[in-house]
N, C-alpha and C positions, 0 to 999 in steps of 0.2 A: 146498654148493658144486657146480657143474655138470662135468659130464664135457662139452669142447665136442670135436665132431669136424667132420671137415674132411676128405673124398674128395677124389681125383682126379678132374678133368669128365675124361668120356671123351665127350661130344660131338664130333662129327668136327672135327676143328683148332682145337678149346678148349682156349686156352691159358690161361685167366686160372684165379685160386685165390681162393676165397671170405675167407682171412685173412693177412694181412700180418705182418712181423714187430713191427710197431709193434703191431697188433693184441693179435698172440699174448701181448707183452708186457702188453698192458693189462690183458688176461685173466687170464695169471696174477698179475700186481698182485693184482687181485679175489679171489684164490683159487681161480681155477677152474682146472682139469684140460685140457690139450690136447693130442686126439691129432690125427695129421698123415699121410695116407696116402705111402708113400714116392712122391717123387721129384714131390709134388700142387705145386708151386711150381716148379718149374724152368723152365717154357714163359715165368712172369713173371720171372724173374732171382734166385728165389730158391732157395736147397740145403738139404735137409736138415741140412745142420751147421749152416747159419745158425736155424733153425727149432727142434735143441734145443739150441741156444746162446742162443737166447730162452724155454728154459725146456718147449717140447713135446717128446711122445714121435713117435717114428716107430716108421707102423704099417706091416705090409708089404703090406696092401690093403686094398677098399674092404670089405670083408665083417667086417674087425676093429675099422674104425674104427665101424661101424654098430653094431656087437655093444656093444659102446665105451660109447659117447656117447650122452646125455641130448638133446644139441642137435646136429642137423648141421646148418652150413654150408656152400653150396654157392653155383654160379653158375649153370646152368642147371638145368632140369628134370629129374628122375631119369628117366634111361632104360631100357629094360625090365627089363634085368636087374638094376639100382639098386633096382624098387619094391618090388621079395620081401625085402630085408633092413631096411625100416623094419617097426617094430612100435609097437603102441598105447600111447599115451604120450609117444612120441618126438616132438619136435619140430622140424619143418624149415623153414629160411629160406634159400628161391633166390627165381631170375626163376621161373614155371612160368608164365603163358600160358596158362591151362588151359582161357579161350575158344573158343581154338582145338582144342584136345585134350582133346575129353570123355572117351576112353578113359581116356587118363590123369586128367581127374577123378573119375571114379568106381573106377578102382583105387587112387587114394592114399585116397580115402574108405573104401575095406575094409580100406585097413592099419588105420586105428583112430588112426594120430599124425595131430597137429595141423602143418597144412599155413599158413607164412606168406608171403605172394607180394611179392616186392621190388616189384614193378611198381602194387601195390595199397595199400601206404601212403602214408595221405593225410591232408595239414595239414587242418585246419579251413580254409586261403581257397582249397582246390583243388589245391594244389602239390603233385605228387608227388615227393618229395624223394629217392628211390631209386631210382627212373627217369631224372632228371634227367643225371646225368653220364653216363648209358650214350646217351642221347639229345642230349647234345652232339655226344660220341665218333661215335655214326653218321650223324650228319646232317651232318655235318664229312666222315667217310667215304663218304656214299652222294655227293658230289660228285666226291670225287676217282676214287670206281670209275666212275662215269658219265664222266669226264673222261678216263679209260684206256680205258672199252670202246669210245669213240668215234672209237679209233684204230682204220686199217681193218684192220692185221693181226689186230686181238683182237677184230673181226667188226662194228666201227661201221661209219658214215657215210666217216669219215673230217677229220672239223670239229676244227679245235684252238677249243675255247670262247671264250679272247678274244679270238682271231683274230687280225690284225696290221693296221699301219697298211694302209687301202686295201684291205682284206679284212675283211665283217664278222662279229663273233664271233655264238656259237653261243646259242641259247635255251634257257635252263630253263625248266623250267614244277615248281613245287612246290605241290600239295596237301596245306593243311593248315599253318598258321604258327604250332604250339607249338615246344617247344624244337628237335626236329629240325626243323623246314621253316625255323628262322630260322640254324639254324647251315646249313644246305645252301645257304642263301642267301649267309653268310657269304665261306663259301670262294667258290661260285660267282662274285659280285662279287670276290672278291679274283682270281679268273683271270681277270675282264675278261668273262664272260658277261655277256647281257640277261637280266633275272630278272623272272618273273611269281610272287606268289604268293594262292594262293587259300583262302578260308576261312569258318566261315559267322559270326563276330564280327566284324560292323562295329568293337567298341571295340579287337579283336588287330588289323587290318586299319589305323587310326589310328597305333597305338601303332608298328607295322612302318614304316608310311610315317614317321614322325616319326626311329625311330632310325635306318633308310636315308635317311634325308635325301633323300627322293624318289628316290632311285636304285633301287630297286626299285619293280616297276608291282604294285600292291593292287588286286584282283579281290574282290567277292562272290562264292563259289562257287554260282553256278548254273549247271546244267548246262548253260543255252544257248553261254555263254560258254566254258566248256571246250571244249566243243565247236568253236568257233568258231576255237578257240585253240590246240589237240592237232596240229593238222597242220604249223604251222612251230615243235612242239617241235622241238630234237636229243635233250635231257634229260627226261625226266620222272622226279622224286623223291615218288614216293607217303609222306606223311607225317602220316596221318589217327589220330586216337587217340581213342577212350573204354574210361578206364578198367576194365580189369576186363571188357569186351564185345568182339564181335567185331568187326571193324572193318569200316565198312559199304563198301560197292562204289559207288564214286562212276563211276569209269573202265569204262565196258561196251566189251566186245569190237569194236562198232563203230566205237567212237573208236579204239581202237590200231589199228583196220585202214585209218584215215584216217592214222593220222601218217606221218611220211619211212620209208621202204625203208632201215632201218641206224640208224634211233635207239635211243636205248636208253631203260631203262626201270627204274630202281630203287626198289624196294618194300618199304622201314623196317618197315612197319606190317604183312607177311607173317607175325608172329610173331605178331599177332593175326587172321589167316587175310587180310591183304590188301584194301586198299583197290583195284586193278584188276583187273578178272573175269580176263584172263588169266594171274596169275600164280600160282604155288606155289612152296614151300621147294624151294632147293636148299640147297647146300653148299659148304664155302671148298673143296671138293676138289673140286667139279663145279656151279662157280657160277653160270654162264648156259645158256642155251635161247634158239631162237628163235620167234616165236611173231607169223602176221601180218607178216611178215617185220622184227619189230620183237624189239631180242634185250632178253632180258629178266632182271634180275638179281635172285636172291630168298632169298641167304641168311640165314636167321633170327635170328644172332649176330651182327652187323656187327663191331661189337667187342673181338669175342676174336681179329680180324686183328693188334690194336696193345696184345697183353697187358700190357705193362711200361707200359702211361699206365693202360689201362681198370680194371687189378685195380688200381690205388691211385688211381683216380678213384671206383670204387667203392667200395669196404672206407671208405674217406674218409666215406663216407655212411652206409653202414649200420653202422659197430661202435658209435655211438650206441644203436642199436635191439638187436643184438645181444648187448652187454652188459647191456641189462637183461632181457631173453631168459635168457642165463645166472644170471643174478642171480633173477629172479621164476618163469619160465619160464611157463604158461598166464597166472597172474595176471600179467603184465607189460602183455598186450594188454588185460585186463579195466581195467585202469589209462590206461591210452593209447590217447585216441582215433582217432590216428593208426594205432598199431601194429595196432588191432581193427580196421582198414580193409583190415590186411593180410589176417587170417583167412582163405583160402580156405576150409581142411577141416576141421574140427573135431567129435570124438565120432561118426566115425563118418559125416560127412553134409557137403554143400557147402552151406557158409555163408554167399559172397561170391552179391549178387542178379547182378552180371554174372554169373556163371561159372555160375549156377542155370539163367537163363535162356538159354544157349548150349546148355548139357547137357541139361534138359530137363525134368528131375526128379534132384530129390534122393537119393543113395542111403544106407541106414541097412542097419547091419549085426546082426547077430545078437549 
């Protein structure tokens, strides 16, 4: 049976926790062992007492939960001083991005454990089923932060999106109509915005117009047309995705410098290094920049803003995967063609061809 552990994110204002108490329950059901870094549940609503009143131990940090456990459980990416305490063999299941962060792939490659990326398990008809809820959750939120920074104190335009009778509401423009572009769209239509979105699947592009019942306008993404289109944004919701790669630069610096003086500019897909040339990560503590005189918003966790929905929208999805993790541990992914979709790092070397071809080459260790 597995030793499962489970750190504190200490990501800047990460608040969500990789296992729920439902979770922790199911785990030990299984028989597995669970340690719990103190106080790693609190930001979602959960206490230590409630954690070993379901049966885990509390550990008093992240260095003993590592020491620990067979399998960690996390939500984000380990950060620097996270990657000196995984050792070979070890097993880890977060978000990692690691298209974006080749340092960090090729440091989790010389720890020697097997690296599995939430963001990179995948069905057989394309669905990423562990991406999914987290990708609700921010394409629901890149509206409504787009819909607050547009107010003039917090440095917009100053547009309320659906405007008011005799006043007309505000544009979005959304690249990119998987899960996040169509939940941005969502909320947007629910404030009374006009909604473009854009995309390079005529049959997504069908499917959108059918379930907006025409109320949102379906664009081919070409860039004529953005172009054409970028300067009576208010919103712009960058929502571009290939799995496991970096996300390509649809939006160049000339376009944002055509849009309004005070729109804004929010960038989902900045976890995987960003679909608009002028953005990069910030942080829930230092979340905008202006740039072009367009402000521009690019925290990389959207999610961990609304921990008490995101950590049980997530954990919902992956203690499937997770428990067989525990249960098999390597062999679980050799099993599942899904979960081998996850493999970033394994034996030493990057496994995942996106994350290969980001990095540049593979690294193998001694």
């Amino acid at each position: 049976m597995a030793k499962v552990g489970v750190p504190k994110e200490i990501l800047d204002n990460e608040y969500r926790v990789a296992l729920t108490l439902a979770g922790t329950t199911a785990m030990i059901q299984e028989g597995h062992s669970v340690y719990i870094e103190k106080n790693a549940g609190v930001g979602s609503g959960i206490t230590d007492k409630e954690y070993t009143s379901a049966g885990a131990k509390i550990l008093p940090d992240a260095a003993a939960v590592f020491q620990e456990a067979d399998l960690i459980l996390k939500v984000k990416e380990p950060q620097s001083k996270e990657v000196p305490m995984l050792r070979k063999g070890q097993i880890l299941f977060t978000y990692l991005h690691l298209a974006a962060h080749p340092k960090l792939a090729q440091d989790l490659a010389k720890s020697g454990a097997t690296c599995v990326a939430y963001e990179t398990v995948q069905l057989a008809n394309g669905a990423l089923p562990l991406l999914t809820p987290m990708s609700e959750i921010a394409g629901r939120l890149a509206t409504q932060i787009g819909a607050t920074y547009l107010e003039r104190p917090m440095g917009g335009r100053g547009v309320l999106l659906g405007g008011v009778p005799g006043v007309e509401p505000g544009e979005v423009v959304i690249i990119g109509g998987g899960v996040v572009g169509t939940n941005a769209a969502k909320v947007a239509l629910g404030l009374g915005a006009r909604v473009t979105i854009f995309d390079l699947s005529l049959d997504r592009l069908r499917y959108l117009d059918d379930v907006f019942g025409g109320q949102v306008r379906t664009i081919f993404s070409v860039g004529h047309y953005l172009s054409e289109l970028l300067p009576s944004a208010d919103l712009l919701v960058g929502a571009v995705l290939i799995p496991g790669k970096q996300a390509p630069r649809i939006v160049t610096r000339e376009m944002v410098k055509d849009m309004k003086q005070g729109a804004v500019v929010v960038d989902v897909s900045v976890d995987q290094g960003g679909c608009i040339e002028t953005i990069h990560s910030t942080t829930h503590s230092s979340p905008t920049y202006v740039e072009e005189g367009v402000l521009h918003y690019g925290v990389a966790n959207i999610p961990g803003a609304v921990p008490w929905t995101s950590t049980r929208a997530l954990t919902n999805a992956t203690m499937h995967y997770a428990l067989k993790l525990a249960k098999l541990g390597y062999k679980a992914c050799l099993e599942d063609p899904a979960l081998m979709k996850g493999v970033n790092i394994h034996g030493g070397e990057i496994v995942h061809p996106g994350v290969l071809e980001a990095v540049g080459a593979a690294v193998v260790t001694a």
